[in-house]
ZAMARGU-4260 file (C-alpha; in steps of 0.2 Angstrom, whole numbers, plus 5000, padded with zeros to 4 digits):
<rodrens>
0) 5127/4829/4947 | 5118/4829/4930 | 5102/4826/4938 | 5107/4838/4952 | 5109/4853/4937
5) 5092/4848/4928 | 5083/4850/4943 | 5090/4864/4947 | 5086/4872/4930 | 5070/4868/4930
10) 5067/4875/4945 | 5076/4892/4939 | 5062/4891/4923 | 5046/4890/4933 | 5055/4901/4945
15) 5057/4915/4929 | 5041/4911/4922 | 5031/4916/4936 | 5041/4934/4935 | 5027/4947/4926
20) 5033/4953/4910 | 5041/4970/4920 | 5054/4959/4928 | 5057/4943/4914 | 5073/4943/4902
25) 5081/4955/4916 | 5093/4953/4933 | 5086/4961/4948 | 5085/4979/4947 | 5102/4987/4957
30) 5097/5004/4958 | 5079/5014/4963 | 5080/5021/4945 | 5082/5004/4938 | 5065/4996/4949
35) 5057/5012/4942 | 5060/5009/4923 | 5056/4989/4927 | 5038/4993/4933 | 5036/5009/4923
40) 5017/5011/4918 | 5019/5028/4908 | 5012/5019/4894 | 4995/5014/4899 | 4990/5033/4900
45) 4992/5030/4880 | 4973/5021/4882 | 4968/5023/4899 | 4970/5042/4900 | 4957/5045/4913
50) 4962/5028/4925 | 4978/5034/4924 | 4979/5053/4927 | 4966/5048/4943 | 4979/5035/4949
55) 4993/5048/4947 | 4983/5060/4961 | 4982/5044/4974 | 4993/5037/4987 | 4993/5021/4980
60) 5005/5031/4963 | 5016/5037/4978 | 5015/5024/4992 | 5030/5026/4999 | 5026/5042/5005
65) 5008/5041/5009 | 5002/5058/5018 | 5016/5058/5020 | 5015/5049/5036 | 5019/5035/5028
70) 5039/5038/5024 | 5041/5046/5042 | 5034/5029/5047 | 5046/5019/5037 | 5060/5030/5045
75) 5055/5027/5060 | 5051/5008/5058 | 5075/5006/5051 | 5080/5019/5064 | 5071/5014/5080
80) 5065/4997/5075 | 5079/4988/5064 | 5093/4998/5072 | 5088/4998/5091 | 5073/4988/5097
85) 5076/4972/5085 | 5090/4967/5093 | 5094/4952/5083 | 5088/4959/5065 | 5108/4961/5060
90) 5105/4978/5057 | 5117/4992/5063 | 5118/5005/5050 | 5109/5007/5033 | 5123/4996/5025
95) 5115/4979/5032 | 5096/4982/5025 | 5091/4968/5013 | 5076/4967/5005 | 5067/4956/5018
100) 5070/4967/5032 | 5062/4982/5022 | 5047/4970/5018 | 5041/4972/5034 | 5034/4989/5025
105) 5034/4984/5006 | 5024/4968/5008 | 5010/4980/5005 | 5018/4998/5002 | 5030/4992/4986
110) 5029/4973/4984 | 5038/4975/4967 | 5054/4977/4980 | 5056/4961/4979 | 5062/4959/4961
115) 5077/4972/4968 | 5091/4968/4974 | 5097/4975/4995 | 5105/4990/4985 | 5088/4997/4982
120) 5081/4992/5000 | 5096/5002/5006 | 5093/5017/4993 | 5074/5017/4999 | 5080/5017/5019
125) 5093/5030/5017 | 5079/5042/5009 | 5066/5039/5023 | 5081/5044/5036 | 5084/5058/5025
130) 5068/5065/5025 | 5065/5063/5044 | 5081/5071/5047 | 5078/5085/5035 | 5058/5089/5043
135) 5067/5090/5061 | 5079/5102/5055 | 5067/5112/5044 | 5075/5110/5030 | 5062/5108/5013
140) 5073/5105/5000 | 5081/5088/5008 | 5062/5084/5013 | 5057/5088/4995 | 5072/5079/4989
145) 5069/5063/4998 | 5051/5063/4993 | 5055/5063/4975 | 5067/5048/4975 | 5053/5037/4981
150) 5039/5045/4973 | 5046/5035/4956 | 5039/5021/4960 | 5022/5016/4971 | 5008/5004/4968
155) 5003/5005/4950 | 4993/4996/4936 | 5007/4981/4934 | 5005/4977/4956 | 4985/4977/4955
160) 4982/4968/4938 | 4995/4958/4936 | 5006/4955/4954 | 4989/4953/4964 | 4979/4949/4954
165) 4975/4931/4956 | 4973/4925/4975 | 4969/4909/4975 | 4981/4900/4965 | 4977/4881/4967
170) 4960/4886/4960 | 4963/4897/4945 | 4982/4895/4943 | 4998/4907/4945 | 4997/4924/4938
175) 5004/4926/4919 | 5020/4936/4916 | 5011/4944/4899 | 4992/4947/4904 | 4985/4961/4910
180) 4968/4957/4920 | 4955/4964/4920 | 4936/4962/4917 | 4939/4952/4902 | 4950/4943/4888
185) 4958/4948/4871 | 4972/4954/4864 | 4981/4969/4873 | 4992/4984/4863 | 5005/4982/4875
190) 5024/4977/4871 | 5027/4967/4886 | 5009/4964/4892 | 5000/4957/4875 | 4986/4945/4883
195) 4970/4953/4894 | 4962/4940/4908 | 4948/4941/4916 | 4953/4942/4936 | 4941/4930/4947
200) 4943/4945/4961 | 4944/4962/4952 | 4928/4967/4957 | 4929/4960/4975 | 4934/4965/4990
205) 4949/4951/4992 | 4960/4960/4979 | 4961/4975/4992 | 4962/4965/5009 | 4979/4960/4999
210) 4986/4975/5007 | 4971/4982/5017 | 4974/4968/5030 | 4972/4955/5041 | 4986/4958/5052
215) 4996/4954/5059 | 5008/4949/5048 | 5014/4932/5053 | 5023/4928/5038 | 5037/4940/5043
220) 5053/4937/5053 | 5045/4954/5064 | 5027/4952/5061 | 5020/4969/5059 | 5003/4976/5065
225) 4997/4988/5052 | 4982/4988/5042 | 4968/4976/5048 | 4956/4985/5039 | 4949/4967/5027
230) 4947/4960/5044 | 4933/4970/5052 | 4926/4970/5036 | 4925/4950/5035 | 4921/4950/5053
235) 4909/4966/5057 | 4903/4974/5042 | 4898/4956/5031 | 4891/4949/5046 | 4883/4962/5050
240) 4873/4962/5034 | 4886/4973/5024 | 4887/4970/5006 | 4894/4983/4999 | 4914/4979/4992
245) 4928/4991/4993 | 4928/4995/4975 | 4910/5002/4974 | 4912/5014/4991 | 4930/5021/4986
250) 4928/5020/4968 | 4910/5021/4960 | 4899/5030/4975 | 4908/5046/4972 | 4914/5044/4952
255) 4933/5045/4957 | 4939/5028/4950 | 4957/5026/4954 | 4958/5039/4963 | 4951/5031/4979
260) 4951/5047/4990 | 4943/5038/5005 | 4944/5051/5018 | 4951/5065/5010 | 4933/5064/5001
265) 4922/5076/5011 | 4907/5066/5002 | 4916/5048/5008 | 4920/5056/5026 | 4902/5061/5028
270) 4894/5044/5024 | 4908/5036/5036 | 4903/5043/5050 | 4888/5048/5059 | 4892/5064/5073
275) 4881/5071/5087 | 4884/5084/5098 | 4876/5091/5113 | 4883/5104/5123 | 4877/5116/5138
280) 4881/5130/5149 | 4882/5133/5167 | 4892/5142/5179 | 4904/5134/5193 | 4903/5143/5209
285) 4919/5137/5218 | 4918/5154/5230 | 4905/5167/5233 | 4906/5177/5221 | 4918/5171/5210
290) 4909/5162/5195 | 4918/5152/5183 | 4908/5149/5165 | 4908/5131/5161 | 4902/5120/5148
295) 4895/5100/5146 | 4901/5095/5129 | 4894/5077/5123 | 4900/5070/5106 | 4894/5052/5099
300) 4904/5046/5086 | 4895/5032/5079 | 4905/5020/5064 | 4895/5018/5046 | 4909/5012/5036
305) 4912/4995/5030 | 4927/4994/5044 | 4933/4999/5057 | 4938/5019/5059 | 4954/5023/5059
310) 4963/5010/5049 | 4971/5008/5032
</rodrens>
């Protein structure tokens, strides 16, 4: 038994060490307010005013919600996938979400969910529901309502350079629970994050594919297809003799940093397609007489993006 309770508390200490600083010396958070306040990044505006009042404007500070496409999807993804279609999820009302059935979205859309406990999957659930309920009835101020409660958190500085930012783990080791990465190393003026790393895939193109996917996700009880964008990347554009990454298209091209517009950019919507149209008239005689003007529209749509259009 003795040995039985060492191993078990050793386990528990790497198991906490590998926590980032957001989630260590704390239980799981029990409430949406309480994740919030965990990964709360209000602080780096202090330093990084620009980064982060650019972040602010992006999806990624309110990924939940997207365009908001996003949360009528994750509405859509308990009520007819959970609660009808996945028969043998356990799911029959909001009550028996757990975190790993809402992973099937926040694998990429909040992956601090994890550090949660099934309360807050449940609070995020019952606000999706809420605000697909509140668009079909018309009614704005629920749809605001639910749009604010999941707004509070999102992907933000802590889930790119800290959570994600180390990929290959047997080569340069787990991720730290007080660095910040970055571009490179020092001391950081930060109360839980006081070290600064260099990341071996800030820069590159693997840091986004993260989330940007593959797909499908296999590694789920209900593998997902969502984004495959990283993978007609890898396999079209590089092969192709693409070399462009991610960051320098969506960040530098257009000098919007963290904002990462993509195609609300007109500038980034331009370069990512190239359109052709060529039209002509003529008339349809289907009877003597009786003429009907018609017209020969011919559109070409070719892709210039490093990936395939649409994705995400």
């Amino acid at each position: 038994m003795k040995i039985a309770k060492t191993v078990v508390s050793a386990l528990m200490a790497v198991s906490a060490a590998a926590l980032p600083a957001a989630a260590q010396d704390t239980e799981k958070a029990k409430t949406l307010d309480e994740l919030a306040t965990m990964f709360d990044v209000s602080s780096c505006k202090d330093c990084h005013t620009k980064i982060h009042e650019e972040w602010a404007k992006s999806y990624h500070a309110t990924s939940l919600v997207g365009s908001p496409r996003t949360l009528a999807t994750i509405a859509t993804t308990v009520q007819d996938g959970m609660m009808k279609e996945w028969g043998k999820s356990g799911v029959k009302n909001v009550k028996d979400i757990t975190v790993e059935h809402m992973m099937s979205c926040a694998k990429c859309h909040l992956p601090q969910l994890k550090y949660a406990t099934d309360e807050v999957a449940q609070e995020i659930a019952q606000a999706a529901l809420d605000f697909l309920a509140a668009g079909k009835a018309g009614d704005d101020t629920k749809k605001q309502a639910a749009i604010a409660k999941v707004s509070q958190v999102g992907i933000n500085c802590i889930v790119c350079h800290n959570l994600k930012a180390i990929t290959h783990k047997w080569v340069d080791g787990e991720v730290e629970p007080n660095v910040i990465y970055g571009s490179t190393d020092g001391p950081h003026e930060d109360k839980k994050f006081t070290s600064m790393k260099k990341s071996p895939i800030m820069t590159e193109s693997i840091i986004c594919g993260q989330c940007h996917g593959l797909g499908p996700n296999f590694d789920l009880p209900e593998p997902t297809q969502c984004a495959t964008l990283y993978g007609s990347y890898l396999h079209s554009y590089i092969p192709s003799g693409g070399s462009q990454t991610c960051q320098e298209c969506h960040m530098h091209q257009d000098n919007v940093g963290h904002f990462m517009p993509g195609y609300r950019s007109a500038s980034s919507a331009s370069r990512a397609v190239e359109m052709t149209v060529d039209a002509h008239g003529y008339y349809f005689l289907p009877k003597a007489g009786d003429s009907i003007p018609t017209a020969v529209v011919k559109v070409d749509i070719t892709g210039k993006a490093g990936h395939r259009i649409p994705d995400g």
